[in-house]
N, C-alpha and C positions, 0 to 999 in steps of 0.2 A: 486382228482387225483394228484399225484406228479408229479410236473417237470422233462423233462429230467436234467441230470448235467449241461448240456450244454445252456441251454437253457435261455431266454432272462429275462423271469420272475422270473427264481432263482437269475440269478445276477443282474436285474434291484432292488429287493429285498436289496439286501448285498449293491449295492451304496448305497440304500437310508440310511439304515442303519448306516457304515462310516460317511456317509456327518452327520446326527445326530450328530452322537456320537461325531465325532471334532470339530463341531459347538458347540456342546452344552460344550464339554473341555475348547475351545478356550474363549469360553464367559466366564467360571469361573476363569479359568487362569487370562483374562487381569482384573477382577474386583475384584482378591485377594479373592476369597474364600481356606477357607484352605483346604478341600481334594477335590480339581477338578474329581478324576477318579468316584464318585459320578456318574457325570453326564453323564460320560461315559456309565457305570454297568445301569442307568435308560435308559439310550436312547434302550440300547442293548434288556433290557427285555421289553420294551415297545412297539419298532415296531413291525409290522405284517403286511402281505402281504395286506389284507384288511382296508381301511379307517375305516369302523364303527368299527372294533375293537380295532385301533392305540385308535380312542377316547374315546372310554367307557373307555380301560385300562388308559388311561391315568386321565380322571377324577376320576377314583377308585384309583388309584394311587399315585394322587396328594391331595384328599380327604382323605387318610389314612394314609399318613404320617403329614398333619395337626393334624390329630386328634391325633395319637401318639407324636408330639410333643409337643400339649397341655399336655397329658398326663404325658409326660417324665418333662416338667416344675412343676406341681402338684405332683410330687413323688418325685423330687429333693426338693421339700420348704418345705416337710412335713419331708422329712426323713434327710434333708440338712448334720445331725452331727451322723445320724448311719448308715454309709456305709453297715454295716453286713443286717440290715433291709433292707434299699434303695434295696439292691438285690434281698433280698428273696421277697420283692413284685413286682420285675419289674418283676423276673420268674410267680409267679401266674398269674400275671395279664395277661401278655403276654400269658400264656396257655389256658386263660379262652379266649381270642380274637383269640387264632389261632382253639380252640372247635368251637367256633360261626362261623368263615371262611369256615369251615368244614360241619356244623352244616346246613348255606346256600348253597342250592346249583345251587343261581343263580347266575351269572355274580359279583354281588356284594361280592359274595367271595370272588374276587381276594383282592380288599379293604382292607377287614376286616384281610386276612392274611398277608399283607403286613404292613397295621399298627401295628399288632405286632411285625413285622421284623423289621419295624424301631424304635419302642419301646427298642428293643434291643441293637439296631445299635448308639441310642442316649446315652441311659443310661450305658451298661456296662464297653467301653472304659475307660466312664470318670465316674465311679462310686466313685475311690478318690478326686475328683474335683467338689463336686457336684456345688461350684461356678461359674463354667464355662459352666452349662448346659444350661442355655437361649440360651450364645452367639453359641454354638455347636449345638440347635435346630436351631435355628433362619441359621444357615451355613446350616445344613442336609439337612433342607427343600428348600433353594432355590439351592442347588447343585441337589437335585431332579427336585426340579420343572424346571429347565434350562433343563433337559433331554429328561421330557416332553412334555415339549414347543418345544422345537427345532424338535422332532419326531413329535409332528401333523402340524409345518409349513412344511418343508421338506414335506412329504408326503402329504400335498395340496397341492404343487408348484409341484414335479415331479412325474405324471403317478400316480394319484390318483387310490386305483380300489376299486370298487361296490361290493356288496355282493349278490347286488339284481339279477343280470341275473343266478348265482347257486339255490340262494335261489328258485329262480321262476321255475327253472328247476325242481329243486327238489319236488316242491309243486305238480308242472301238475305230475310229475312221482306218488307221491302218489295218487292224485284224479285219474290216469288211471288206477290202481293196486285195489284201492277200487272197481270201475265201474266196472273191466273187474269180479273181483271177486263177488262180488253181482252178474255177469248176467254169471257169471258161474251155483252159486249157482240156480237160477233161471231155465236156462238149463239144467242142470242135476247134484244135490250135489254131485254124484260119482266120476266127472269128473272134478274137478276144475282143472286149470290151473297155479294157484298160490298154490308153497307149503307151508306148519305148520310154515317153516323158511321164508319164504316174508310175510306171514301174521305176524308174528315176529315183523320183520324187519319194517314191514308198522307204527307199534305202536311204535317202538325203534325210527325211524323218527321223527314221527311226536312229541313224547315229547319232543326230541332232539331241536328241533326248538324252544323250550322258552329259553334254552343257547344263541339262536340267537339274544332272544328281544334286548338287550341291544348293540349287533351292529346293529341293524336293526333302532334304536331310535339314532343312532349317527353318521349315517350315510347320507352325507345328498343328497345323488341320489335317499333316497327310501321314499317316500311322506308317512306323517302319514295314510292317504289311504288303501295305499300298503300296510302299515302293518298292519293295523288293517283286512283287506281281509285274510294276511294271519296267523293272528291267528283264523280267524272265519274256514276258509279252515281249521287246526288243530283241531278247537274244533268239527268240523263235522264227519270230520276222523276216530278220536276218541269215537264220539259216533254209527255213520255207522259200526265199527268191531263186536263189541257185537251183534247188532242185524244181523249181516247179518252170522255171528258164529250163532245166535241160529234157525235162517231159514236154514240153512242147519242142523240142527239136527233132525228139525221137519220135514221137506219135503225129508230126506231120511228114515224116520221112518215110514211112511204114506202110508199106505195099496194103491193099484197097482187102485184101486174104488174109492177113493175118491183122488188120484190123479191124476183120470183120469178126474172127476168133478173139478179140481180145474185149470183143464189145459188152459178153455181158461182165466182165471184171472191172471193165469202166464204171456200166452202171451202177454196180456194185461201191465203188470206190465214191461217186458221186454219191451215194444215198446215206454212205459212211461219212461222208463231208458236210453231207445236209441235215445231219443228225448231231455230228461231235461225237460220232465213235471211231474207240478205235480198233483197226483191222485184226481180224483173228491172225493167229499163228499158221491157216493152210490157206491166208488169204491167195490169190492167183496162182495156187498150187499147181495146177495144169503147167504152168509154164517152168517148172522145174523138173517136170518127166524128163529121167535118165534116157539121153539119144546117143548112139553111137559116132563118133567123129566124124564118119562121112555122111552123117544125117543132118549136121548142125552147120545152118547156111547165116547170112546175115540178118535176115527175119528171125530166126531162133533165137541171137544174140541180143538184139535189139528187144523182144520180147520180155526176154530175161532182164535185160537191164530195166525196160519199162516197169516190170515188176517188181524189185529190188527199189525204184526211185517212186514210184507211186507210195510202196508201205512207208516207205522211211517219211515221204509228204505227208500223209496221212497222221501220222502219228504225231509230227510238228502242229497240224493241222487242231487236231482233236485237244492239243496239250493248249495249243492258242485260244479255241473257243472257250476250255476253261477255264481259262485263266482270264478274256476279255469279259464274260461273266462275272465275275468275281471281285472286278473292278468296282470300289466303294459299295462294298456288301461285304459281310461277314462267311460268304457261301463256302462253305467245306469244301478242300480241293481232296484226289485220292491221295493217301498217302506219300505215294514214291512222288507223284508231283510237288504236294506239298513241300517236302524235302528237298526236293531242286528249287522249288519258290525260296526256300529260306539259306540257300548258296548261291543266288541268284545276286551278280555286280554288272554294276553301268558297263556297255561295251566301250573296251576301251580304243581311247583317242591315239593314234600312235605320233610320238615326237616330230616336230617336222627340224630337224635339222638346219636345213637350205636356210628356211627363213631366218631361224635363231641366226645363223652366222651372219647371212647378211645385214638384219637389223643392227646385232652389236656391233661390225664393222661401222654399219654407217651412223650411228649416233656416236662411237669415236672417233670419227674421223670430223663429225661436225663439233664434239666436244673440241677438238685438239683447235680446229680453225678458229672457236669462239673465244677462247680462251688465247690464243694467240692473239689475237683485234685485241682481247687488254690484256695483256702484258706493252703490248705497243703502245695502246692508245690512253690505257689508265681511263676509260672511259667509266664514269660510274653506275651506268647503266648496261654495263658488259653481263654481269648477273641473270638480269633480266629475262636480258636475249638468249643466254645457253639456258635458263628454265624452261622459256616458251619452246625454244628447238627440240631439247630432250621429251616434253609434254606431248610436241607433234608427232614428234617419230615412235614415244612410247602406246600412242593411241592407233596410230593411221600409217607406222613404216612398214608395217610385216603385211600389210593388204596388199593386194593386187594393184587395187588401182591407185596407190598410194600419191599419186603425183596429183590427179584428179583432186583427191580428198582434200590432200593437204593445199591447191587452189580452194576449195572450196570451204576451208579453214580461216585461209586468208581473210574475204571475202568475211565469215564468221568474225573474226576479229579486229576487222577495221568498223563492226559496227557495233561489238563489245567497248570498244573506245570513246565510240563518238555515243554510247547511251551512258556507258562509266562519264564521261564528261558532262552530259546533261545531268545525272545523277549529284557529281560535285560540284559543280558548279552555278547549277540553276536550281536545283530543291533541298539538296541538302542545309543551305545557308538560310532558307525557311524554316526547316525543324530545329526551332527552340527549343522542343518538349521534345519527352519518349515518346506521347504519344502522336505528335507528330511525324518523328522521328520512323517510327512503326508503320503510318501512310504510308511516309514516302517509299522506304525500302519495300510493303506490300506491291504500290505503282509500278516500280522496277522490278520484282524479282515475281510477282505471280505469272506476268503475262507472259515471260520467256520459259515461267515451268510449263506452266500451260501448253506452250508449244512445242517443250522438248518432248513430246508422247510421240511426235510425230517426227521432229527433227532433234535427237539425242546433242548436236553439237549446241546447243541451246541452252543446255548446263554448261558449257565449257564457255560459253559465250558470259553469265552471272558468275563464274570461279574468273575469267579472266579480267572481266573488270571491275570487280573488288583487290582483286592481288593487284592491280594496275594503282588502285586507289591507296592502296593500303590503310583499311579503313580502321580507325583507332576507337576508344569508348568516349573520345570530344573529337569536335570540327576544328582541325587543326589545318586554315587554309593554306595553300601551297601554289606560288606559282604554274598559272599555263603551259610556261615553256618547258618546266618539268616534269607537267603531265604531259605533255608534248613528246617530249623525250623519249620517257617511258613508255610510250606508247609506240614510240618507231624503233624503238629498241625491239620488242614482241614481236612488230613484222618482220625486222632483222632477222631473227633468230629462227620467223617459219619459211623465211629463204632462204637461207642457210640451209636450213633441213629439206629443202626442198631439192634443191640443185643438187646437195650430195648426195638423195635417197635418187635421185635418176644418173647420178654417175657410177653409180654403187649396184644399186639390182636393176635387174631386169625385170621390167611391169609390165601388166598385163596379162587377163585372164589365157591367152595363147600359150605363154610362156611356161605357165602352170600344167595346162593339159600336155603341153611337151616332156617338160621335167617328169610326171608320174608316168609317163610310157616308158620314157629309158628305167626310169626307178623299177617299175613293173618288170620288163625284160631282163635286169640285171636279177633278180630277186627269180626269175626261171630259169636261168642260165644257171643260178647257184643252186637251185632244187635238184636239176639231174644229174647233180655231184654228189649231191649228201641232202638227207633230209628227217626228221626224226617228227613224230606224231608234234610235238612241238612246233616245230618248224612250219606243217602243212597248216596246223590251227594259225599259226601267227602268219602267216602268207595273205590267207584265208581273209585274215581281220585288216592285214590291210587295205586288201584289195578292195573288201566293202568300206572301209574310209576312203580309199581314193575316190571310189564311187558315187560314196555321200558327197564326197567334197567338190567331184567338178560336177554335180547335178545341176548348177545355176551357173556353174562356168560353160558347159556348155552352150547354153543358149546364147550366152556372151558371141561365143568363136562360131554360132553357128551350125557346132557338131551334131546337132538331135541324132541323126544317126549312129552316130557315134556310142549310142547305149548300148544297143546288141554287141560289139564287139567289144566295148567292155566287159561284159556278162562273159563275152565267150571267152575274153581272156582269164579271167574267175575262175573259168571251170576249166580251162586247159591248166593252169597252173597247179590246181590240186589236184587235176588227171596225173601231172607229171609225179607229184608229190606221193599220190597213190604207188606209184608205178614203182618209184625208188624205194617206197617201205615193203612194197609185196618182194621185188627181183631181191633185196638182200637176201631172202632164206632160199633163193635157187640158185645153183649151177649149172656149167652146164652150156649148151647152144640156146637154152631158154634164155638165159640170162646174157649172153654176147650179143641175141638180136636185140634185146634190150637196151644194152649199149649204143648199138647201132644207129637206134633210134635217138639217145642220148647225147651222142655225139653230132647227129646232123641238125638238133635241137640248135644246139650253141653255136654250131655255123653261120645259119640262118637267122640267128636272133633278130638281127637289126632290118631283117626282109619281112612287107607287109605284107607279101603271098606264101605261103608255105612251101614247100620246096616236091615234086612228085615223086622226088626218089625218096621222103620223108614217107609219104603214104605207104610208098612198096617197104618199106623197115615194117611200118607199122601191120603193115597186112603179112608180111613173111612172118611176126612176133607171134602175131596171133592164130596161123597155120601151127606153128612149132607148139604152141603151149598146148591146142588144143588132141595134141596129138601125146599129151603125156599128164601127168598129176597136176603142174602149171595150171590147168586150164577147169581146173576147180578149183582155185581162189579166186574167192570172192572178189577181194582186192586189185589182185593183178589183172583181171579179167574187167572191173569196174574202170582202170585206170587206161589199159587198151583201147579200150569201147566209147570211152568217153572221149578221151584225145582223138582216136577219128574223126566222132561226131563235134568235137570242137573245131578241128582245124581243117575237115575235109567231108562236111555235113551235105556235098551239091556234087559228090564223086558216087564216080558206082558202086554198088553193094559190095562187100569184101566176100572172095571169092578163094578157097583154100588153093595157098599154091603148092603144086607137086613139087 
């Protein structure tokens, strides 16, 4: 939730801020680093209102430009006497590190993009000079690291803040949203209480919470404990959606008889729910009485399976309550849980490819154009323009709406310009003294922290017109036309990035939801080949990232509906995955109709209706199994059953064929 304007946490925020950034000036000034406003531009993009995150970013931060500066020393001694070279590989390199940045999409991101920013930052300035590169690393790095340092003392010494009373807030809101949903489903699937968009939502959450590991580990209010609790709470979540999605498919498909038999095991399951126990070992025993094959119809099946995905809920279920309990309290977990609490890691994020390549493409192809205008033009403000470009694309090229943003960057920084201007040229030339000196930059730089709570590009707007200034430890005045210059240089350089990031990807939250469906299908098409307990877990995981991930893409494109049939594609892919681990240990006609069905899978991939001679495979498999040992595995009977009721949940009951 946003701050009022007014209010005590947006400007306790912007002090802290200030006090950074002219601490960390002040300290470079008196110890003769050459560009002190360095330390300014680091302090600015590094605070944040939260402690765990001031430090993760700042150890990504100060990690990344080490490593860039090793780098930028190893390219300057190799390439020392071909300036023309030295360049063309600081852009590659740098593109292939700002793909990787992209590429991760954990915390450790930020790192990796920023050490190409300073790869940049070192090298191209001083690309004629490459003798002066140690001493201009050896400067970059500690005008950084002064930035750093000074944002996580500052922010230990005044009004530290936790992440952990949101976070924890956050968690119990997801385990009462699962609970309440499961004992919806339970009470009557018709009638939930949670709509297609909170069921969404619950899984866009809860993957969202591994961005969180990395302030959650650097924070230090929130005990390793606490956090391993609340990745176990996420990985329960996570797996609680699917199954309590596939209990409501089956117990609103379930003849008015056999859900009238299955009612008091409901109860039962309900009062296990409403308690935090968990289900005995003869829970819904009934429904595992021994029938002979011509006694077991699709209510028998369906029963069974109801029972088999209720205990498994259950026990997700009960493992959740103790563990949201537990949450900032010392409460004793039972043993075997405890033990999964302390092997408990962030659900992980899976690589996105697509975007890594496209970003790096297009920040080298806008490196190559920029750098080409000077070689041509010898223009000395060519610099300038490839740092603001690389800055643009390394923040807003791998988004969606990348073209949007980066207008709305512009826009950002034609008014970074014109306040940098007012700054040198109308107050700065009044500050005499430090301590006027101290006013004036407070006048500038509180009111735009203050508003980055609410608009983040607000820091980029005080880093960009300071680097525009380039602000020294004396008022060293400088021609208009050359802040002039420099300042049409910067918009250069976010056209440039603009034009080629829409020549280059394809934008737009549409374009996203497309890409993960073919991604999706190709990733089933390869399950009913080969699939190994591995494989079905890592399916699994992506599926619920794709899922986290177009939760707000959807309402973008419109899709709201669009959620159940993600869901169902979730569970059709791990029916399949099932299907492939149970058929390996048979032979046999079991195992050909199996294929069968396998084979008309891959056919049909790219069809959004299933195909009917798909169902007749699937109902022939399941006459065959049940008529032999097949048809007591758990497994291969789960995986049957389920892919039905995924892809043919509105067909009629499966009926043994002769």
């Amino acid at each position: 939730m946003t701050p009022p304007l007014l209010s005590s946490a947006r400007w306790l925020f912007a002090l802290k801020l200030f006090l950074a950034a002219m601490i960390a000036y002040t300290i470079a000034v008196r110890i003769g680093l050459p560009q002190p406003y360095w330390a300014i531009v680091t302090a600015a993009v590094v605070m944040d209102p939260f402690t765990g995150a001031i430090r993760s970013k700042a150890v990504y931060r100060l990690t990344g430009t080490i490593c860039a500066g090793v780098l930028s020393i190893i390219l300057a001694s190799i390439f020392a006497n071909t300036s023309l070279l030295l360049i063309i590989c600081t852009g590659i390199l740098a593109s292939v590190i700002f793909g990787l940045g992209w590429m991760d999409r954990s915390p450790r991101s930020y790192g990796i993009r920023l050490c190409g920013l300073t790869l940049i930052v070192i090298i191209v300035p001083e690309v004629s000079h490459p003798g002066t590169m140690f001493d201009q690393t050896i400067a970059r790095v500690c005008e950084i690291g002064l930035g750093v340092i000074c944002c996580s003392v500052v922010d230990s010494i005044i009004a530290p803040r936790s992440i952990r009373k949101s976070t924890e807030e956050k968690l119990r809101k997801m385990t009462r949203d699962g609970l309440t949903w499961f004992d919806d489903i339970l009470r009557s699937p018709e009638e939930s209480t949670l709509s297609a968009q909170d069921r969404l939502r619950m899984i866009g959450e809860a993957t969202e919470l591994s961005m969180l590991g990395a302030s959650m580990r650097y924070d230090p209010t929130v005990p390793r404990r606490e956090r391993k609790i609340a990745f176990a709470i996420q990985q329960r979540i996570l797996r609680l959606i699917p199954l309590i999605s596939a209990l409501e498919d089956r117990l609103s498909h379930l003849d008015p008889v056999h859900l009238a038999r299955l009612q008091p095991d409901i109860e039962e399951a309900r009062r296990l729910l409403e308690t935090g126990s968990w289900p005995s070992e003869n829970f819904m025993a009934k429904s595992w009485e021994e029938l002979p094959p011509e006694k077991i119809d699709w209510a028998i099946l369906t029963e069974r399976n109801i029972a088999r995905i209720t205990s498994d809920a259950l026990v997700r279920a009960a493992e959740l309550r103790a563990l949201a309990a537990a949450l900032g309290k010392k409460a004793t977990l039972p043993a075997a849980l405890e033990e999964k609490v302390s092997q408990a890691k962030a659900f992980p994020l899976q690589p996105d490819q697509h975007t890594a390549v496209g970003v790096g493409l297009t920040i080298l192809i806008t490196y190559a154009l920029l750098s080409f205008g000077w070689y041509l033009t010898a223009w000395p403000q060519a610099p300038a323009a490839l740092l603001i470009a690389c800055v643009s694309l390394a923040f807003f090229g791998g988004l969606d709406q990348a073209g949007v943003l980066l207008k709305q960057f512009t826009m950002n920084a034609v008014i970074a310009q014109i306040l940098g201007g007012v700054l040198y040229f109308g107050m700065l030339p009044l500050a005499n003294q430090y301590s006027a000196f101290l006013l004036v930059m407070a006048l500038f730089i509180m009111p735009l922290a203050a508003w980055s709570i609410s608009n983040r590009m607000a820091v980029l707007m005080i880093a960009m017109a300071l680097s525009t200034l380039q602000l020294q430890g004396s008022y060293r005045a400088i021609g208009f036309d050359t802040y002039f210059s420099a300042s049409i240089a910067s918009l250069i350089g976010i056209f440039i990035a603009h034009f080629v990031v829409r020549m280059v990807r394809q934008l737009g939250a549409d374009h996203v939801v497309q890409r993960f469906t073919r991604e999706a299908r190709r990733e089933v098409a390869t399950l009913t080949r080969y699939a190994s307990q591995r494989d079905r877990d890592l399916y699994v995981a992506r599926a619920l990232d794709r899922i986290g991930a177009l939760t707000s893409r959807m309402q973008a494109v419109g899709g709201e509906d669009e959620s159940a049939v993600l869901m169902t594609r979730l569970r059709a892919g791990a029916n399949i995955a099932d299907l492939r681990l149970a058929i390996n240990r048979f032979s046999g006609e079991v195992r050909d109709k199996v294929e069968l069905i396998f084979a008309k899978i891959r056919e049909d991939i790219e069809n959004t209706t299933p195909s009917p001679i798909l169902l007749e495979h699937i109902d022939d498999a399941l006459t065959t199994a049940l008529q032999g040992p097949a048809g007591k595995d758990g497994r291969l009977m789960r995986g049957l059953i389920g892919l039905r009721y995924s892809m043919f949940k509105h067909s009629k009951p499966w009926r043994p064929i002769p």
